[in-house]
Structures are given as structure tokens and as C-alpha cells.
N, C-alpha and C positions, 0 to 999 in steps of 0.2 A: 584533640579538641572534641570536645562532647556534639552531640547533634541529635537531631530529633527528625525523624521520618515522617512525612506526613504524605499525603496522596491529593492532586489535583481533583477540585469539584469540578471540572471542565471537562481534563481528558481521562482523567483516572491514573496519571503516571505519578509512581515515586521522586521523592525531590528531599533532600533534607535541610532543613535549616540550623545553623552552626550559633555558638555562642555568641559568637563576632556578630551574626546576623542578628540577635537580640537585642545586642547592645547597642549597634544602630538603631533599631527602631524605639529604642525608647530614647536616649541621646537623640533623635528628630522629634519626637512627640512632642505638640505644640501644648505648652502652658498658657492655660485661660482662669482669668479671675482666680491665681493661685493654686490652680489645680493642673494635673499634669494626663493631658487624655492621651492615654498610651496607643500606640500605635500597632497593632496584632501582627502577630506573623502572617503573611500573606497565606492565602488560601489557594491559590491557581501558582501552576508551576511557573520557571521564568519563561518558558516556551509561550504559555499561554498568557505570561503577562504581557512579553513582547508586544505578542501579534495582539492587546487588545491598545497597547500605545501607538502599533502601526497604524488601524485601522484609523485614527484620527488625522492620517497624513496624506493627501491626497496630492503624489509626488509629478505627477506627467499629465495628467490629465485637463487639459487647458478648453474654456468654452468662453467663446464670444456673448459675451452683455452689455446689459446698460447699466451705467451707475446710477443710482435711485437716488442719489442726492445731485448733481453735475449732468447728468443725462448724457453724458459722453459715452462713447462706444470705449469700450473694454477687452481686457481678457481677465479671466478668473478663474480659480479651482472650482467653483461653486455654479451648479447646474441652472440655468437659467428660471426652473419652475420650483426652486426653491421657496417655503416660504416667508425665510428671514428676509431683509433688504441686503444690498452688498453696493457697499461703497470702495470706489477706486482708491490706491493708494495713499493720491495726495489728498482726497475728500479723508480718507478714513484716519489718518493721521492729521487732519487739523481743525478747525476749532468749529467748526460749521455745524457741528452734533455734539452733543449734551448726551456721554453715556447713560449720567445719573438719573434723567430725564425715564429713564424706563425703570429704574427701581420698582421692587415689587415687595410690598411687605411677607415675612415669612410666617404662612399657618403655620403651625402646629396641628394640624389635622390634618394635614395633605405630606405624602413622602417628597421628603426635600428633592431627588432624581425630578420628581415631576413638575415641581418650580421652577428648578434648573429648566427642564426642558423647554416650560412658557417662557423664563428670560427669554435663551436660545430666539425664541421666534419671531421674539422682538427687536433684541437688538442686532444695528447692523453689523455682516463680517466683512474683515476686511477679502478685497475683492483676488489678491493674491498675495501670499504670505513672504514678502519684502521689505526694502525699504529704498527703492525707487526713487528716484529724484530727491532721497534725501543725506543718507551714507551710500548708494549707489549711484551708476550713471548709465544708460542704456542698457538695462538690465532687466525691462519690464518682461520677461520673458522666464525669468528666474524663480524658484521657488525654495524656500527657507535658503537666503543670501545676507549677505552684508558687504558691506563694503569691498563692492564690487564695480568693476569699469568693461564697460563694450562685452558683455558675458551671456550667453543665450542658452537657452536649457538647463543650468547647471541647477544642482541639487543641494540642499548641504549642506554649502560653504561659504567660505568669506576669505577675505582678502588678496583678489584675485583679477584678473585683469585678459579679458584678450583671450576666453577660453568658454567651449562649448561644450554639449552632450555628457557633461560628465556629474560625479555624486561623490561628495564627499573629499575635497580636493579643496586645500588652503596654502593661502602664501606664496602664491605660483603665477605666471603665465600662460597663453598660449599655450595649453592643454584643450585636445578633441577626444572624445569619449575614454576617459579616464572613469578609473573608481576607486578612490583611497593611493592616490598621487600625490603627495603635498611636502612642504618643506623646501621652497625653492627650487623648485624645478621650472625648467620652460624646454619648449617646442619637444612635447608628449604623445604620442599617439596610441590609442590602443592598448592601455598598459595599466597594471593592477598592481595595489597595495607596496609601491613602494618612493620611496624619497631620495632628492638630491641628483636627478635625473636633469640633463642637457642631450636633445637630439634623439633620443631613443620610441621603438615602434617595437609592439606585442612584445614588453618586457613582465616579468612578475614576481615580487620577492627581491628586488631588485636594490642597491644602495651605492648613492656616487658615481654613478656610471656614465659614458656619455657614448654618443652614438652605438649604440649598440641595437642590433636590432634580431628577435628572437633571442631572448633568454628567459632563464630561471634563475633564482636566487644568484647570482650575480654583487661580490660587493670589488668596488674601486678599479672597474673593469672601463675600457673603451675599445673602441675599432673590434666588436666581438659580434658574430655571427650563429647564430644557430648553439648557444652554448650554457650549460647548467652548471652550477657549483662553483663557480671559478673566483679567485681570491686575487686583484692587482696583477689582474692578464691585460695584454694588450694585441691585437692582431692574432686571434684565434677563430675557428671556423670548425665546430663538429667539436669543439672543446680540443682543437689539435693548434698546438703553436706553431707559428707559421714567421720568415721574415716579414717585414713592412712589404717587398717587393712579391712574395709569394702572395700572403693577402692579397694586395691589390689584384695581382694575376688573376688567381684561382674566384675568386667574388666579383670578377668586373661581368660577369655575364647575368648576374644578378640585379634583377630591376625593381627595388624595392617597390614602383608606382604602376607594377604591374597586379591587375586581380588575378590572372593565372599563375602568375608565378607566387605570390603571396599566399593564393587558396593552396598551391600543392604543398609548400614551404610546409604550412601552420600543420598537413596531414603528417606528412614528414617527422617535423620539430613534436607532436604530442606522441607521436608512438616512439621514438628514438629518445625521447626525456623519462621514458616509463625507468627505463635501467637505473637511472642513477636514485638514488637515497633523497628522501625529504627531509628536512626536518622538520620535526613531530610540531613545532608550531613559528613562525615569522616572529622572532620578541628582538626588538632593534633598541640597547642602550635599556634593559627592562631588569629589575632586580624584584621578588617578590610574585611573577606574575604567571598568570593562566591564560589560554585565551589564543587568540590568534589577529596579527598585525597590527601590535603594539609598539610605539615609539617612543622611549623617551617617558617611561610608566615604571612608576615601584608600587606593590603591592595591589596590584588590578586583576579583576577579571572580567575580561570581555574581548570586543572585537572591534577594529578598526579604528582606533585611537591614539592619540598625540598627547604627550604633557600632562596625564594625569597622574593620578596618587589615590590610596585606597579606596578603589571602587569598584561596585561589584554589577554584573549583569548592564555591562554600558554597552552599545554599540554605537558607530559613526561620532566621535566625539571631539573634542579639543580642549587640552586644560580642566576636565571638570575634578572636582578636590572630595574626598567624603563623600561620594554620591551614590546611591543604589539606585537599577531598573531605569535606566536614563536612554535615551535615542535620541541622536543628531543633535549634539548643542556643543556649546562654548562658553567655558570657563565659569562652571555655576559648582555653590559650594553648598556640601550640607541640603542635598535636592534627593527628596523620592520619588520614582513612580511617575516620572513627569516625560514630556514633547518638550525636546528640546526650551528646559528651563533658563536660557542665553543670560551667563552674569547674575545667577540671583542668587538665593541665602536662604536657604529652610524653607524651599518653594514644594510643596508638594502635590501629587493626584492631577498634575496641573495642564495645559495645555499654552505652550508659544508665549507664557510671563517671563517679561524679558526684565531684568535689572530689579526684582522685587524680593520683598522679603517677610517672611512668615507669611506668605499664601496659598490657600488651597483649596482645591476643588475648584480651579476656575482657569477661564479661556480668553485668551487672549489679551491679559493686562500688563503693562508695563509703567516699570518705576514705580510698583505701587508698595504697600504696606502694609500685612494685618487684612488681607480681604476675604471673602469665604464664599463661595456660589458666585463668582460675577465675571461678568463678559465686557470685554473692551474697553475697561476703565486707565485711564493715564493719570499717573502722578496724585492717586487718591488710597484713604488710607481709613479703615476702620468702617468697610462695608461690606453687608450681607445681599446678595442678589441685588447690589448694585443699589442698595439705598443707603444710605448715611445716620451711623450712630455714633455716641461717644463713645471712647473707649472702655468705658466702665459699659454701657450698651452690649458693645460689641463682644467682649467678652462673653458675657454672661449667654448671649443668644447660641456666639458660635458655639459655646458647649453645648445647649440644650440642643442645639443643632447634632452636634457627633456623640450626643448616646440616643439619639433619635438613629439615627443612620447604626450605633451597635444594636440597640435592640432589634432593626431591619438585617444585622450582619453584611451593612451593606460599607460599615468603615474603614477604611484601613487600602484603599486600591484606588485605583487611579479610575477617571471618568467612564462610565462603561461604553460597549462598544455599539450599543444602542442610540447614545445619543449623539455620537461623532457625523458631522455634516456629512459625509461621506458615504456613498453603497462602498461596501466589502470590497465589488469590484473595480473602483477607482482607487482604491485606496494601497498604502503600499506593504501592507498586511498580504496583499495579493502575491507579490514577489517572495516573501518568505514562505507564507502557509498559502497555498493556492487551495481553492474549493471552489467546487462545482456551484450553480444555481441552486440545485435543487438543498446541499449541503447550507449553504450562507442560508435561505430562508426554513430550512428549520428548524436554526438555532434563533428566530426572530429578527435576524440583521438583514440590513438593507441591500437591494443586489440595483443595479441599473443596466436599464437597456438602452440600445441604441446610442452604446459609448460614439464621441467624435469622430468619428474618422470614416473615409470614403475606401470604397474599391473598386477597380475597373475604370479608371479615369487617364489613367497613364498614357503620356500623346507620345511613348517611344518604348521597345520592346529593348529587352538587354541583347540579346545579337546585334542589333545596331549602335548599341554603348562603345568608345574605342576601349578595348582591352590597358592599355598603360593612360595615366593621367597628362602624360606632355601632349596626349592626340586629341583630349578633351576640349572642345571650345569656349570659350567667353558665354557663347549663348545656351550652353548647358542648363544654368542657374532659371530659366526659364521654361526647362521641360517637368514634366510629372511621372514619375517614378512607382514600379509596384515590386514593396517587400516579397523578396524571393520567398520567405520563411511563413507570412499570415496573408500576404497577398495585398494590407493598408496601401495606397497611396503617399508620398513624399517627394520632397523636393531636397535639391542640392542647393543650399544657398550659396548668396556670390562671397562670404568671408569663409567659410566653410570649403570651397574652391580654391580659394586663394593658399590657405591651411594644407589643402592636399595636395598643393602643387609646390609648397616649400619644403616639403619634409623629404618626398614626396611619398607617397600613399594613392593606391585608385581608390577610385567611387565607390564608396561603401552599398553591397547590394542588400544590405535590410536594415529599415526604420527606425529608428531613434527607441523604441520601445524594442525590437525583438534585438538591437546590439545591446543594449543596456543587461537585456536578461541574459544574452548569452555571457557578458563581463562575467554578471552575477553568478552564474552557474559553474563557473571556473575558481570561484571563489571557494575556500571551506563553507560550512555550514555554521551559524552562529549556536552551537551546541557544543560541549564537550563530552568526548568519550575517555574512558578506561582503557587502553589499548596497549600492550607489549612492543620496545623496540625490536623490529625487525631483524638487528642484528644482535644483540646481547640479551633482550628478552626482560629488562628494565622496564617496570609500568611505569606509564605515560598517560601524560593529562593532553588528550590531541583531539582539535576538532576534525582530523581524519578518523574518519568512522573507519570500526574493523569491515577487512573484508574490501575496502576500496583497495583502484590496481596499483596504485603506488607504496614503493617501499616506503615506512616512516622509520626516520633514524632518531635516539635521543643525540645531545647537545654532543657528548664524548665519542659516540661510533661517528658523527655527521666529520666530527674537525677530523679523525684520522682519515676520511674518505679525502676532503677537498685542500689538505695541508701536507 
């Protein structure tokens, strides 16, 4: 397959684009007034396109407000000194505001970016990116969710119930700080990138398995302990087969709801999992694919997805069909370059357009139609920056619209990273490409000080923590806590207690933020390398970078190691 070398105007890194990649972008290229505005090979590699769709997601970051419409106390992604309005949930999803009411006609003598950006300041956002009391239920606490019940912190996801601290996690239960967990599992703890889990704690690669706790790749495994590669084990320990009666012997001194014995375990379990083989990428039920922690995917490349079909540079995903350059959505077809485009159809450049079709370059619309530049608009159709034309109008505009933006070379890419409500440093661009201050402001992006969070307020020191979870009291949920790893304040809440004492699991000793990043950091990298198997010497498409300490095995040296 032919391809074409081009170089990032961002980082300077080679990247090529393939025929197939062609032929998507003009197969998406939206046809206006009979003309067909083609759609350019991107100019920024996927690295950098990534991080400029992250930078629009403001994942953890939670500040107390007031809604400008209800005047009720709040929470929101959105800094209080902001100068758009931010309306609460139920305000922002119902009828009380007139999006159209802020339409702004389009000069033609002003760069479209800059009208976008006056909408932007007008109209209002919503105040956290849900749907709260309407497909959810106690869930105000959630950020990109859906139909979700009694769910606090969660990232992501949807369909989910009775589950905390976690990202990217659907169809599930009673899961605590998970990341890419999904497909019917319940009571989860601590455990990465894998499905169909019951009862299991710091599993990863994981499928079918049930109580098991410490493993690696692991499929249709239970009662298993400290153990990698294993294929319909049951009662093993160190990856050594053992009777039902030895197991229980040899592990009954074992306290899983101990922090010392868990912290030695996890030191333990990573240097003793180095010996054994990886495989070169986690593809579960995947025909056609690249990538790593794919489900249930033919023809894909990316990472951390369920249920798709040819699609290229996706991560965090579920069901999406035909879609290039996509992050965290569900079941959208024929979408570029978009935040999570949830169920829509030729949505492109877009930002959180949920159920809409042929829209682009715009934020936060749903069930819409045919829109171009607009912010917040529901179930409306054949509008530029949020004012209303005919469709014959509408047409004709959006084109002059996108050879204004080719002449600027500014067509063809998703909203920049300038305008997203977010500093760099809230945003979850942070977790992938981290930069300094001094880095985010001289590329012209936003940085924020004096993120949320306290230190030094903690009314109990960890030597006086009990070491196992059954010595923990009732009135724990009431003390203040300081991350061993950045030093934040935190609290244990009282369903989160409850959680650690069924599974059981001690007190987690760092913050909802530095466990997330450490999840993250155990994870591959969303990049792929070129890299030789380890044992036959076969290139390999792996996002283990060469040079990491783990063996990677392709598919044929992996099955003779654990068969």
C-alpha cells in the first residue's frame, strides 16, 4: 500500500499517510451546495493530534460554582473566573435558555477561529459534562458518563452502576479505580485493560477470570495468585499448580486487606512477572488490528476499545464504525477528528455532539443537523454560529466558510488548542504529554494556577492508620488524608469503605489523581513502534517501545510459552 511521508508542523516528527487514509478523508468530505470541500491530509502527526483533542477534556478537575441561570451551588469542570456563564445540568439541558438567542452573524472579514471564540463567551457551558438526573442517577460527580446509577468519579463511561475512581469502564458494576475494565464485570479493584472479570484485585490483560488476585494476562483462570500467562488454571500460586487444599494452606497467611502486605506483594509480583513473555499487543476476539487493548475490533488501530470496525488513531472507545482520530465516545459512525462524537454521523473537528449529523467545528450540540461553528444548540438544523438559515443559506455560507479557513490552512483539523475552555494544565492532554509551565506558555496555551486542592490539613498521620482494612473504623470516612506521592489532601468516603471492606483491599495511601496516573503509567503508551520478537526476531507492530524491560513475544512464540 503506497504512502506518503509528511513531517509534523508542531513536532517535526515523520508520520505517513496511506491510501486508505485518503480515501477516508474524502469519503467524510462534507458536500455543500453540490460541491464537495475536500477534506486535507492532516498536517500534525497523530501524537500531536491526540494531545490537541485531549486538551479539550478537562477529566478530574472539579470547582465549586454557582449556576448563572438557578443560582444553585454546583460543581463543574469550568473555573469559576471564567468568562462564559455555566449553567447546571438540569438548567443546561432544559428549556430555560435560547442557544439561538446568541447567534452571531458571520463576517467575512474577521478569521472564522475568532468568532467562534466570541460565540464561545457567550454562550453558556454546560456546568459538567453529563447527563445527571436525566439518563443518570446520582452521578453528579461524573465526567463524560451515561447511563449511569450511584457512580462517583468515573471517566468515560456509561452503562454502569455502583462504581468509583475509574476511566473508561462500561457495562459493569461495582468497580473501584479501574481503567479499561468493561464487559460485565463486577467487584473489580485495582485492575487494567481487561473484561469479564468477578472478584478480582491488581489484575491486567486479564479475561474471564474470577477471583484472582495479582495477575497478568490471565484467560478463564480463578482461585489464582501472583500468576502470568495461565490459560483455564485454577488453584495456582507463583504460576505453580497446587491442590484445592495446598492453595488454601499455602495462601491462608495472605491478607489481601493488608497495605503491607499488598505494597510487598505488587514489589514482589513486578520483578518476578519480568521473566515471563508479553505479548507484543492485548487484541481480544480482533481480526485486522494494530494497537493495543482491543475487544471485539476488525480492522482497527488504536487503543482501549470495544466493538469497533475500521478505525484508525481511536482511543478510549465503544462501537465507533468508520471513524478516524476519535477519543472517548460511543458508537459514532463516519466521525473525524472529534471528543467524544456519542452516536453521531459525519460529525467532524467537533467537540461532545452527541446524536448529530454532518456537523462541524462545533461544541457541544446534540441531535443536531448540518451546523457549522455552534455551541450548545439541541435538535436544530442548518446553523452557522448559532444563527439560523435555510438550507440553501446554509450551504452556500458553510463553503465560503471552509475556503476561508483553506486559504488560512487552518481546514481540515479539529478545534484548536487555544480555544478549548481548559488550561493545558487541567486538561487531560496533561496525562499523556505532560509540559512544564514554562513549555504550555510558549506555545500560547493556557496554564492555571492554584489548581483545587489543599495540603497540610490532614487531622491523622499514616502510622496511626490500622495497617489491614477489618481494624478500620466506621468513623474513618470522617478523617482528612495526605497523598503519600504529592502530598493533596483526601478523604475516604463512606461507599468507598464499604467497597474496601467487601473485597477486601486497605486504604488506598494516594489520591484519586496520583492512583489514576500511576493505573496510567502501567499502561503501554498510545503510540506504536516497529520492534523485533524477542524470541524469533518477526517485526512487530507493538506499543512496547524497544528497549523496555519486558520480553515482547509475537502471537506464535507467546502460545508455545503458555500452551
Amino acid at each position: 500500500m503506497s504512502s506518503d511521508e509528511q513531517h509534523c508542523t508542531s513536532c517535526g516528527s515523520a508520520y505517513a499517510i496511506l491510501e486508505e487514509d485518503r480515501a477516508f478523508y474524502a469519503t467524510v468530505s462534507p458536500v455543500l451546495a453540490g460541491t464537495t470541500a475536500i477534506i486535507p491530509s492532516p498536517t500534525l502527526c497523530p501524537d500531536c493530534r491526540q494531545q490537541r483533542r485531549l486538551a479539550w477534556r478537562n477529566e478530574r478537575t472539579i470547582y465549586q460554582r454557582t449556576c448563572d441561570l438557578c443560582k444553585k451551588n454546583i460543581v463543574s469542570s469550568h473555573h469559576p473566573d471564567h468568562p462564559y456563564p455555566v449553567h447546571c445540568v438540569q438548567c443546561w439541558w432544559g428549556d430555560g435558555w435560547d442557544p439561538h438567542s446568541y447567534g452571531l452573524p458571520f463576517d467575512s472579514q474577521q478569521p472564522f477561529f475568532e468568532q467562534f471564540l466570541d460565540l464561545q463567551r457567550r454562550v453558556p457551558q454546560l456546568s459538567m459534562q453529563n447527563d445527571e438526573g436525566i439518563t443518570s442517577m446520582n452521578s453528579e460527580y461524573c465526567y463524560d458518563i451515561s447511563r449511569c446509577k450511584n457512580c462517583y468519579r468515573i471517566i468515560g463511561s456509561w452503562f454502569l452502576e455502583d462504581c468509583m475512581y475509574s476511566l473508561c469502564v462500561n457495562h459493569s458494576k461495582d468497580l473501584v479505580d479501574c481503567n479499561t475494565v468493561s464487559e460485565n464485570c463486577e467487584m473489580v479493584y485495582e485492575s487494567l485493560d481487561s473484561q469479564h472479570l468477578y472478584h478480582c484485585q491488581y489484575v491486567q490483560n486479564c479475561e474471564n477470570c474470577s477471583d484472582c488476585f495479582f495477575g497478568i494476562d490471565l484467560k478463564g483462570c480463578s482461585d489464582c495468585i501472583a500468576c502470568v500467562g495461565l490459560r483455564q488454571k485454577r488453584f495456582c500460586l507463583w504460576n505453580e499448580q497446587l491442590t484445592e487444599e495446598e492453595f488454601r494452606t499455602r495462601t491462608a497467611g495472605i491478607n489481601p486487606g493488608s497495605w503491607a502486605q499488598v505494597r510487598q506483594l505488587r514489589e514482589k509480583f513486578d520483578a518476578w512477572s519480568l521473566q515471563f513473555p508479553r505479548l507484543y499487543a492485548n487484541l481480544q476476539n480482533c481480526e485486522g488490528c494494530s494497537g493495543n487493548n482491543l475487544f471485539n475490533c476488525k480492522d482497527v488501530r488504536g487503543w482501549s476499545i470495544f466493538n469497533a470496525e475500521a478505525c484508525k488513531y481511536v482511543d478510549r472507545s465503544d462501537g465507533p464504525v468508520h471513524s478516524y482520530d476519535i477519543i472517548n465516545t460511543g458508537g459514532p459512525q463516519w466521525c473525524y477528528d472529534c471528543v467524544t462524537p456519542d452516536e453521531s454521523y459525519r460529525t467532524h473537528f467537533s467537540t461532545w455532539c452527541w446524536k448529530c449529523k454532518n456537523v462541524m467545528l462545533s461544541d457541544n450540540c446534540h441531535s443536531c443537523e448540518s451546523c457549522l461553528g455552534c455551541i450548545g444548540l439541541k435538535r436544530a438544523k442548518y446553523c452557522i454560529l448559532n444563527k439560523q438559515y435555510t438550507k440553501e443559506e446554509y450551504e452556500r455560507l458553510a463553503l465560503q466558510i471552509i475556503r476561508s479557513l483553506e486559504a488560512e490552512g487552518a481546514w481540515g483539523g479539529h478545534l484548536p488548542i487555544t480555544h478549548s475552555p481548559y488550561a493545558y494544565n487541567e486538561s487531560a492532554a496533561m496525562d499523556y504529554y505532560p509540559l512544564t509551565e514554562k513549555e504550555v506558555t510558549r506555545r500560547g496555551w493556557n496554564w492555571r494556577q492554584n489548581l483545587p486542592y489543599t495540603t497540610g490539613k490532614q487531622t491523622v498521620e499514616w502510622d496511626q492508620v490500622p495497617d489491614a482494612i477489618r481494624d478500620v473504623p466506621d468513623t474513618f470516612t470522617q478523617e482528612i488524608l495526605s497523598c503519600t506521592t504529592c502530598g493533596k489532601n483526601f478523604k475516604v468516603v463512606e461507599k468507598e469503605l464499604a467497597f474496601l471492606r467487601s473485597m477486601p483491599a486497605p486504604i488506598p495511601r494516594q489520591c484519586f489523581d496520583c492512583r489514576h496516573l500511576a493505573r496510567f503509567r502501567r499502561k503501554t503508551p498510545t503510540h506504536i513502534w516497529t520492534r523485533p520478537c524477542d524470541s524469533c526476531g518477526k517485526q512487530l507492530e507493538s506499543t512496547y517501545a524497544p528497549g523496555r524491560p519486558e520480553k515482547v513475544y509475537c502471537e506464535e512464540c507467546i502460545l508455545r510459552e503458555v500452551y
